[in-house]
N, C-alpha and C positions, 0 to 999 in steps of 0.2 A: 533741661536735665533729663538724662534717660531714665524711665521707668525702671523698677527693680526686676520688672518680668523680663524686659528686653536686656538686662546686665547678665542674667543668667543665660536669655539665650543665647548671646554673645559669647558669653564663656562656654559651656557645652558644645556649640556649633563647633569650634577647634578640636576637639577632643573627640565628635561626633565623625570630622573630616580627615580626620587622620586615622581613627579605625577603620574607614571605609576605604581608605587608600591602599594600608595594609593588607584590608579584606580583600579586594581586586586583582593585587599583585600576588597572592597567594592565589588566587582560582584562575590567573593567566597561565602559573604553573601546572596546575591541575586540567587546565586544558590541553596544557602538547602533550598531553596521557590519551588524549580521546582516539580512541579506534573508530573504527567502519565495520557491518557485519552486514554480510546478504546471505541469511542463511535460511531455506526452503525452509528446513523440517519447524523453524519458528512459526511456518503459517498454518501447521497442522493444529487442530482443535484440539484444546488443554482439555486436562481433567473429561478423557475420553475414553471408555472400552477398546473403541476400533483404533487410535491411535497406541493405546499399550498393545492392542493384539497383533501391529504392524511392528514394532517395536521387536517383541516377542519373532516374529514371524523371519524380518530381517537377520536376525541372530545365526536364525534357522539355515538360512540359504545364501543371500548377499545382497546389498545396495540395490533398489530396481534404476537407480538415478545415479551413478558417478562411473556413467562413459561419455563416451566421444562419437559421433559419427563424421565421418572425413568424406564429404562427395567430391571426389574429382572427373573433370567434365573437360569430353573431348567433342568437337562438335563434327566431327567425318566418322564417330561411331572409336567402340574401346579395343574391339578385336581386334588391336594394331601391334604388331612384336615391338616395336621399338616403346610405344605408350605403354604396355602391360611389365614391361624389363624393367621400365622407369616405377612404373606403382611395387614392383616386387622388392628392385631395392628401398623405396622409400618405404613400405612391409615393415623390413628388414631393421631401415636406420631406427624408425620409431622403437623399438624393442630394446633398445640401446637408452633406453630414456627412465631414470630412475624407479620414478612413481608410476612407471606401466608394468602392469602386469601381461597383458596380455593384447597382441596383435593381429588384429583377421582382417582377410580382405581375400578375393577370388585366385587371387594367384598364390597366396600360402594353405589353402585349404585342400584336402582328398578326398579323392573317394573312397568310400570302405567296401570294398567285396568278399563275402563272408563264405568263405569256400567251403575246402577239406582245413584249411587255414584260411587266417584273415591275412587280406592284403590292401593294399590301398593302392592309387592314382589320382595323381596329382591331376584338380579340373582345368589346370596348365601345366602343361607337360611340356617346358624348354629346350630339354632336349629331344625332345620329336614334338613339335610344333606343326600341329594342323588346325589351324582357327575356322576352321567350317565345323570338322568335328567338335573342337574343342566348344564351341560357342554353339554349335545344336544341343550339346549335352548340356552344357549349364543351362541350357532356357528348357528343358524339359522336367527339368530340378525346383517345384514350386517352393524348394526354402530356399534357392537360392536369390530366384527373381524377385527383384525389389527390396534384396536383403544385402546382395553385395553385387549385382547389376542391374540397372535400372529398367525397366522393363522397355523401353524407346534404346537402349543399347549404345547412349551417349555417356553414361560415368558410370564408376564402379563407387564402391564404395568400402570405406579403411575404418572396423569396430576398433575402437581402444578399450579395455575394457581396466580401467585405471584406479590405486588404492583408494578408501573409501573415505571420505567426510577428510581432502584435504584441503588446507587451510588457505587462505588467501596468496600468502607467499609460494609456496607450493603451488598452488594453481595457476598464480602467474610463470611459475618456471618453467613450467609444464608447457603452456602456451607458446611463451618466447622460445623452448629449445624445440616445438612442433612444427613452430612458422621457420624458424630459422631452418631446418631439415625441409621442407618444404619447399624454399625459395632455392633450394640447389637443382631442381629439378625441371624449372620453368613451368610448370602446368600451367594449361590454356584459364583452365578456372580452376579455385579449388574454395570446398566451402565446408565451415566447420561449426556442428552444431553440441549441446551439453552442458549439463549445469557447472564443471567449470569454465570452460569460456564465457559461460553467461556470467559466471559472479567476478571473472574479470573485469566484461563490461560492465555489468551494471554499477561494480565499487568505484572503477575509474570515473562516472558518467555523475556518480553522486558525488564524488571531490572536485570534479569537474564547476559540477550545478552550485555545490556549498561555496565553495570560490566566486564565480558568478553572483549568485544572489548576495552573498556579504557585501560584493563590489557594489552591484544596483542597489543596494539599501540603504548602504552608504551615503550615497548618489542621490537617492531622493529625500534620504532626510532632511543633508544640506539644501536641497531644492525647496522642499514644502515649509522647512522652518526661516527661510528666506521669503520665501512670499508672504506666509504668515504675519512674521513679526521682522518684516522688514529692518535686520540692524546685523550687527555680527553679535551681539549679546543674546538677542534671537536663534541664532545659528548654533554658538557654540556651548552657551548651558545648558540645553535639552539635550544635547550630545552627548555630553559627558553621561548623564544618566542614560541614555537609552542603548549604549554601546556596553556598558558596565553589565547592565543588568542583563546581557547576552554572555558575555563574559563568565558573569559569575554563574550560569545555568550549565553553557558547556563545562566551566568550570568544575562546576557540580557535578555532572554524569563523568567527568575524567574522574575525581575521585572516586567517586563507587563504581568504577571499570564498566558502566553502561556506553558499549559502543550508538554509533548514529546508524542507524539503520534505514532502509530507502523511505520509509514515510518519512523522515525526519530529517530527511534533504532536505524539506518545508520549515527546517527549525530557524534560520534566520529572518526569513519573511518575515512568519508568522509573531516572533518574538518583536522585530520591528512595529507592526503593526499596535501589538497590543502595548507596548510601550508607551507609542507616539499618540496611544490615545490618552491612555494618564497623565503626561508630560502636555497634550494640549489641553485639555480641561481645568490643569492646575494653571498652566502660565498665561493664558487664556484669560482667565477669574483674576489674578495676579495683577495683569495691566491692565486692566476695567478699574481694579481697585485703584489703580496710581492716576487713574482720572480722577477722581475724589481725594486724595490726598497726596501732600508729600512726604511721607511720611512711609517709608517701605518696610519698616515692624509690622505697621496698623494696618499695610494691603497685606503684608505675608496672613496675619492674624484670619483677614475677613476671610481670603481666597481660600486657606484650611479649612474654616467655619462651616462654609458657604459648598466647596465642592469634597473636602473631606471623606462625609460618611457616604455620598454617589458614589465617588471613587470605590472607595472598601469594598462598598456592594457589590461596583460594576466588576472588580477582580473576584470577589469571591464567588458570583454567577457565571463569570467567563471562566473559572476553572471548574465548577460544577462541569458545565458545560465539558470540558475537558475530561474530566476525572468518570465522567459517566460512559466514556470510551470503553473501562474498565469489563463492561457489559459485552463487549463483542469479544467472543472466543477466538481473538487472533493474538498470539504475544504482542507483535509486532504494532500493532494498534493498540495494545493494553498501555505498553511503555509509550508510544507518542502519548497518550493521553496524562499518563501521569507527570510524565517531565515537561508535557507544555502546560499542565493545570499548576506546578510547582514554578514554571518559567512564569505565568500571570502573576503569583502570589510573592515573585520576586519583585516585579520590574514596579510593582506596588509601593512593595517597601521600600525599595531605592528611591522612587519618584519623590515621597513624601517624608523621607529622610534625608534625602541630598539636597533637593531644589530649593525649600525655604531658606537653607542656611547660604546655597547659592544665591538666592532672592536678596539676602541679608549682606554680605558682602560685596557684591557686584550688581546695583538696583537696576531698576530696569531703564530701557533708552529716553533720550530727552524726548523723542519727537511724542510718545509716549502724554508727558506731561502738558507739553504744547497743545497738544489736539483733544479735549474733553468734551464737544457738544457736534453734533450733526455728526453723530458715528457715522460712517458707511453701512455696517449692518445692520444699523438698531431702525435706519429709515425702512430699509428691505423688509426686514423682519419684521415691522410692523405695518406694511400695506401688506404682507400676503396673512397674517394673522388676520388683519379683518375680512379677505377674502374668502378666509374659512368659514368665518362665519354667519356670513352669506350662503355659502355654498352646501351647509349642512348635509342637507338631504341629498344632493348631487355626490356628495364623498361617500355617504354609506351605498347607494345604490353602486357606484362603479366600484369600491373595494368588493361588495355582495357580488356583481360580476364575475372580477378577477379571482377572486376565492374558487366562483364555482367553476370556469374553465380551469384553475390549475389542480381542483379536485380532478376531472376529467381525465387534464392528463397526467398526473398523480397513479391513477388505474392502469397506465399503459407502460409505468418501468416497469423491465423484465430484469431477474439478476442473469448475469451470466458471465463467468470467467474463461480467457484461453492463458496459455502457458506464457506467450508471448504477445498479449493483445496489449500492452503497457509501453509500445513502442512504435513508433508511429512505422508504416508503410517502409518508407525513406531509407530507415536505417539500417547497415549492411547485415549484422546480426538477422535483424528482422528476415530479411531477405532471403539469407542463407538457411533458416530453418523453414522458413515454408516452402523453399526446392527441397531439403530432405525431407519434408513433413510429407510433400505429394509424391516426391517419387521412390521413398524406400520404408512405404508401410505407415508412416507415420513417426512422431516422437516422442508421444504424449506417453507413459510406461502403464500397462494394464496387470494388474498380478491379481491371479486366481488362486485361492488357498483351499487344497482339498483333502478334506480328512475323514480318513477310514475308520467311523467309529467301531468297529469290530477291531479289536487289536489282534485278534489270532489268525484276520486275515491278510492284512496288511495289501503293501499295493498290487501285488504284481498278483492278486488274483484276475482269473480270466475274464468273469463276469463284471468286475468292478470297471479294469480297462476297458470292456468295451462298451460300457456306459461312457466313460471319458472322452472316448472317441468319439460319439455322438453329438459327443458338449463340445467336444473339439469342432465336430464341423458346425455345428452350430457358431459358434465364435469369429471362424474365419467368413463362412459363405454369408449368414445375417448380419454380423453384429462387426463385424470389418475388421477383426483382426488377425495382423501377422504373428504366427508363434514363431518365439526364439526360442524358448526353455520348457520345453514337457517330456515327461517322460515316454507317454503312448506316442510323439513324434518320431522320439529318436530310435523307437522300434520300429515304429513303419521304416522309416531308412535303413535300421539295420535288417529290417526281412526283403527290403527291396533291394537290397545290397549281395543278397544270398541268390537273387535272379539277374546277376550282371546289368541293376540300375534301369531294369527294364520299369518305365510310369505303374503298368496296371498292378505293382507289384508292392505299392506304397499303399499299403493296409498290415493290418495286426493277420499274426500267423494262424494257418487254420491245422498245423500239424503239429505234435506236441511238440518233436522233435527240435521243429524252426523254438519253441517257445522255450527249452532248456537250452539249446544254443546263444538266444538272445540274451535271455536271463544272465546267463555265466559270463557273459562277454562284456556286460553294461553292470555289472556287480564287480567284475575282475579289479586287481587292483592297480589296473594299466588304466583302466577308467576310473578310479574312484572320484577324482579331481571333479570332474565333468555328472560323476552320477549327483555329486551332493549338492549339485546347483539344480536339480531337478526331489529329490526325496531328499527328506530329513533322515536322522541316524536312526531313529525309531521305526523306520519304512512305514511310518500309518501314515504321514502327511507329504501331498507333493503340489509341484510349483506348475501353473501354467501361468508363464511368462512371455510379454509378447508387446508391440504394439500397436497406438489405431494412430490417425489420421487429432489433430488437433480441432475437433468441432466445436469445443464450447462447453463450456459445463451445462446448458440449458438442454442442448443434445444427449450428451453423454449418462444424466441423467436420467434422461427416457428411454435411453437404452438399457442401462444399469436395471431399472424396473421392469423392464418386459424379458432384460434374462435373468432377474432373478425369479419372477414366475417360472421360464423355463427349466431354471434347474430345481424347481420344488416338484417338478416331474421326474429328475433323473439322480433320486437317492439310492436307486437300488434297492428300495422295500427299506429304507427307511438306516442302510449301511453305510451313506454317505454322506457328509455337510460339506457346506460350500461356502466359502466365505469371500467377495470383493474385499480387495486391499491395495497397497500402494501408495506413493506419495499423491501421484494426479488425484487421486480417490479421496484421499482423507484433506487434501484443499478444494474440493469440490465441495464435500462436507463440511466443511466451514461454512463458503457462501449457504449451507440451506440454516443454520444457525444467523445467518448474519442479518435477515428480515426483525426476525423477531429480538436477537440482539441491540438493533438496531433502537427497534421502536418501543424498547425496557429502558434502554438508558436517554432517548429521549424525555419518557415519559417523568423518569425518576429528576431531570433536569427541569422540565416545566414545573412538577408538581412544587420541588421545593422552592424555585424564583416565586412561585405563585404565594407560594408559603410564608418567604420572606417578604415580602409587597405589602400583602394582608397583614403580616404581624405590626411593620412599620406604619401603617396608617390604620389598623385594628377596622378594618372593611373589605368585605368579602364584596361588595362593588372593585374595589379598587384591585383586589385580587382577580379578577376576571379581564377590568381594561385593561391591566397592566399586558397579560399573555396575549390577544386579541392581534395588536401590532405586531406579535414576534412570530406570533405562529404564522400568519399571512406570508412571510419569507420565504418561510421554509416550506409551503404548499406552492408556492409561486416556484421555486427552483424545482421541484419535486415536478412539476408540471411540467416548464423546460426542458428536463432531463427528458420526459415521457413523450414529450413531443417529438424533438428531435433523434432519441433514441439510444441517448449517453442509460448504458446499463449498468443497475447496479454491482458492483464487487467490492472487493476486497479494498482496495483502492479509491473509488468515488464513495465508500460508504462514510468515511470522517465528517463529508461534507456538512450533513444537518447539522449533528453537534457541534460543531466549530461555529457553522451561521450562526446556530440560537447563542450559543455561547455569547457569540461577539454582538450580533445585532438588539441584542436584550439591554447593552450599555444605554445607550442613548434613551431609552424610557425610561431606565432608572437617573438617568440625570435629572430630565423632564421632570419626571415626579418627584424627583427629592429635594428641587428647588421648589416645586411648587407646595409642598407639605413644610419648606422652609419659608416661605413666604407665608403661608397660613396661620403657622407658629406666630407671626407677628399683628396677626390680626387683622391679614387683610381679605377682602372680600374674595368668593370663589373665582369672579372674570378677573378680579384687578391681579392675582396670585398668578392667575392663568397665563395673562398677557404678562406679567414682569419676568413669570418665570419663562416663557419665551423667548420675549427679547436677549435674556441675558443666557442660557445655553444655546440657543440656535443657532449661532455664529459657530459655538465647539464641537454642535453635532454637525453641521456641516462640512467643517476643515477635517474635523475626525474623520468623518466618511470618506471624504475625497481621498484624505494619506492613507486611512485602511484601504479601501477602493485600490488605490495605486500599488500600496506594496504588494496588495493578491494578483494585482496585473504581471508583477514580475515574475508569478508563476508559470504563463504561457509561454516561457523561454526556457521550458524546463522539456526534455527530451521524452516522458515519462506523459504518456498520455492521462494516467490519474493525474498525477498533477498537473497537468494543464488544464483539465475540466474544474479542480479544484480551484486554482486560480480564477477562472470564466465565471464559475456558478457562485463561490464566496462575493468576488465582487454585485453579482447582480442583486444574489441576497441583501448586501448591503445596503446597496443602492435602493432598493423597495423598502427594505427598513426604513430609510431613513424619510424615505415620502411618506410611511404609515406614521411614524412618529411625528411627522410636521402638520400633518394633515386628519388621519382617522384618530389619533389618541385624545387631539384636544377635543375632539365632538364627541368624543366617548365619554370626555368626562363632564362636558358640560351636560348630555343627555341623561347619565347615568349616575353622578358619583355627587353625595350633598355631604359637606363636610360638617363632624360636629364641632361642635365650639366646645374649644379648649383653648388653654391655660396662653396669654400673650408672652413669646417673647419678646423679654427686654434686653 
């Protein structure tokens, strides 16, 4: 006769299994809502000065980030009439294209000669066509070389200068109707760099990868829960829960309109993973129990009892872990962190809400009840348990070892971000911006904000300009950049313009005349278009704009310091501020936030796991062994990294906190079977060994299916995430030696338990 406890859960389970089906089918919906977002200014540093003063500044002038640079590449050289006919119409078609504004490239450009009148000539002149002249003139033009011909005289190059912050749809359109005008023309090569082509590719590349890893995950669950628990009831009840509770998370972020953004291409993996760890620790304990009885109430009962409050723990430290992301000033890392610490505290609740009542209707396989003595684990895991303790002093001396080389190399990561260092070599993207990176100035965007704190003087004083200039040549001939956008530029060309283009003539005027001339002409309202992409309406503040060469934010940084020294020389008696800005600028400034970011929300992750430890065994021993194994991981990949040379960014920085997150399960298992075993009164070795035996089979499997599903990251295009796939599995894997090996000699060295109360 069934028990009264077992009659109600009989009944609730129905009622249990039919909200949860409801609930599913409702966040299946709420997932075809989910968007994609690859959007730059998200990795600009929140709740920042220089972020609102760029903000502010952008208002001012325009976007330093939404164009295009088009290289096309002829290899017999470009001063070819039939080749320059072809760039002039393709000029031409581009302009034709909604969301452009504006088209440049060497054959729609003039010259300006500032006479008795202003005139202009075309630097291709089609109808009188002399390409020796024509092409000695443009290379004596230093704004022109390597701005719209490459200095080797093999491609020109086509500016789009395109409406500002458009949307993914738009930016595809833009794309498809550029190639498609493009392929009318045949060019030998044509190469197209820009942050909308980039969030083409990278949105396509992330539906691409989200597709992909669903597939593999898929793929290995059925695999892993097939070797596991050899049965199809093995196979398919884990499933149900481990797919749901992926479900209901997208689900989730489609209801409150939070798109997937590129770190969170890693959302299927990583959900897999921690899943299959709950899901094998509970069904794990489940069929252990159904060796002891037939009776699958009284295994569901123990297997609750028994790995219940590990579980809880292990998800509420894996999403600490997660939620302490929170810490790094990137959006885009704030939301991975919150929506994978809310996906841990789902796949929780599903696990231990769905599976018993599955346990309860569908028991588990015969072969199961058949097979109750000479485990295959429990022999394993009981000759390497006595091996440890043999080997005591051999485990602490070689973990003291490996601590202190991965301290060592720990010392030797450097952070450093490029614009495009997130894709491997290979990839055509890739490819195509580091030809325009080396041969047209660079594509990295550099914006100088200069303001005339004397408002009565405003810009176009004499003295102020030729401070600028100074800075100007400092800029170009030190510090490697190309100006696009300044103002003392576009006067040097309009007073070199007033000597028929002659070079020595590209300097600021030394007669007043030239300087009312210039004034009137660049004020005019034939120019105004063009002046207010260089001075604000207030004329106190103006724009040098320009770009360098993609070196690295480790570079660019130590450039950034040695010219701002420079310009605290060139205030003009203290009438001029200067301010770096731009987008390259302010995600560069993230990575110097992201160390110490970094090592806040670690720390704030440790202290509380350590917190919790201590408070459940009320032992400040036991709070110390516990961190010991976890932290070793994460100095060991730390070291890895430093070794081999994987640099910190934006991108490889999730890695610790996801390790510690995830590798901290398994000592809370460890430990909370063994402080369950204690409860009952048994001896500290006897608790030791039982507790042992009976997790180490789950830390095992668990590791190997985490292990495998971060493996399915190295098939991801996205060089972060492929280090993050590499470095999470290795972390794992050392966890999981620290936990088999250094935890139990920790505690038999360190930890005396007191005696308390037996449970019965």
């Amino acid at each position: 006769m069934k028990k009264i406890g077992e009659v109600s859960f009989r009944k609730y389970s129905r009622i249990v299994l039919f909200g949860l089906f409801i609930a599913t089918l409702f966040f299946v919906y709420q997932a075809t809502r989910i968007g994609l977002d690859y959007d730059f200014e998200k990795f600009y540093p929140t709740s920042d000065p220089e972020t609102d003063f760029f903000l502010e500044y952008r208002k001012k002038f325009t976007s330093d980030n939404d164009f295009l640079l088009i290289g096309i590449e002829r290899k017999d050289g470009v001063f070819n009439r039939k080749f320059l006919k072809k760039v002039h119409d393709f000029t031409n078609d581009l302009t034709e294209i909604k969301s452009v504004d504006s088209v440049a490239s060497i054959t729609n450009q003039e010259e300006i000669f500032i006479r008795a009148i202003i005139d202009t000539r075309p630097y291709i002149d089609f109808d009188n066509l002399d390409l020796s002249r024509d092409s000695a003139n443009i290379f004596s033009k230093q704004e022109l070389v390597n701005s719209f011909v490459a200095e080797d005289g093999k491609s020109v190059c086509v500016f789009i200068r395109h409406k500002d912050f458009l949307s993914k749809e738009k930016s595809d359109q833009l794309i498809d109707e550029l190639t498609a005008k493009a392929n009318k023309y045949n060019f030998e090569k044509i190469r197209i760099a820009g942050r909308t082509i980039g969030q083409k590719y990278y949105i396509d590349k992330m539906q691409d990868e989200m597709l992909l890893f669903v597939a593999l995950s898929a793929v290995l669950v059925v695999l892993f829960l097939a070797i596991a628990f050899k049965s199809i009831w093995g196979v398919l009840i884990p499933q149900l829960v481990i797919f749901s509770g992926m479900i209901w998370l997208i689900g989730l972020m489609g209801l409150f309109e939070e798109p997937i953004n590129i770190i969170l291409t890693v959302l299927p993996s990583v959900m897999f993973v921690v899943s299959m760890s709950d899901v094998i620790h509970l069904v794990s304990r489940y069929l252990d129990a159904l060796r002891t009885t037939e009776l699958p109430f009284e295994a569901i009962k123990t297997a609750v009892r028994e790995v219940g409050m590990a579980t809880f723990l292990t998800s509420v430290t894996t999403s600490i872990g997660f939620f302490s992301l929170v810490f790094v000033r990137v959006e885009p890392i704030q939301v991975f962190g919150v929506v994978m610490g809310i996906g841990v505290l789902i796949a929780f609740f599903l696990t231990f809400l769905t599976l018993p009542v599955l346990f309860y209707f569908f028991p588990g396989p015969k072969y199961v009840r058949e097979k109750k003595k000479d485990h295959f684990w429990r022999k394993r895991l009981e000759r390497w348990f006595v091996v440890i303790l043999r080997k005591r002093g051999r485990i602490l001396i070689v973990s003291a070892v490996v601590i202190l080389l991965s301290i060592f190399g720990l010392l030797k990561i450097e952070t450093n971000n490029l614009l495009m260092d997130d894709l491997s070599k290979d990839e055509p993207l890739k490819q195509d911006f580091d030809y325009l990176d080396k041969n047209y100035g660079g594509v990295r965007p550099f914006e100088l904000a200069v303001t005339i704190k004397d408002t009565s003087l405003g810009v176009w004083d004499k003295e102020i300009l030729r401070t600028i200039d100074t800075v100007e040549n400092y800029l170009t001939e030190v510090y490697g950049l190309t100006i696009k956008t300044s103002l003392v530029s576009a006067i040097k060309i309009g007073h070199r313009s007033m000597y028929s283009g002659m070079p020595e003539y590209y300097k600021l005027p030394t007669r007043k005349r030239n300087w009312r001339t210039l004034k009137r002409g660049l004020t005019s309202d034939r120019a105004e278009s063009i002046y207010r992409l260089m001075v604000d309406s207030t004329n106190t503040m103006m724009r040098i704009g320009g770009t360098i060469p993609d070196l690295g934010n480790k570079t660019v940084t130590a450039m950034d310091d040695k010219l701002r020294n420079y310009l605290r020389t060139k205030t003009c008696d203290g009438k001029i501020d200067y301010q770096i800005t731009g987008t390259a600028h302010l995600i560069d400034k993230n990575l110097s936030y992201l160390s110490v970011s970094l090592v806040k929300g670690l720390a704030v992750s440790i202290l509380i796991v350590a917190l919790i430890m201590g408070l459940i065994f009320s032992s400040g021993s036991i709070l110390l062994i516990s961190i010991v194994p976890n932290v070793v991981p994460l100095l060991f990949i730390g070291g890895v990294m430093g070794y081999i040379g994987v640099e910190l960014k934006i991108s490889t920085a999730i890695i610790f906190t996801i390790a510690f997150g995830i590798a901290v399960d398994d000592t809370i298992h460890l430990l909370g079977k063994f402080r369950y075993e204690l409860m009952k009164g048994r001896t500290r070795m006897y608790a030791l060994k039982r507790s042992y035996m009976t997790t180490g089979k789950a830390m095992i499997l668990t590791t190997l299916i985490l292990c495998s599903g971060f493996a399915l990251l190295v098939f991801s295009s996205f060089l972060g995430t492929f280090y993050l796939g590499v470095m999470l599995c290795l972390a794992l894997f050392v966890a999981l030696i620290a936990d088999l090996t250094l935890l139990p000699v920790l505690i038999l060295l360190f930890y005396t338990p007191k005696k308390s109360k037996k449970l019965e």
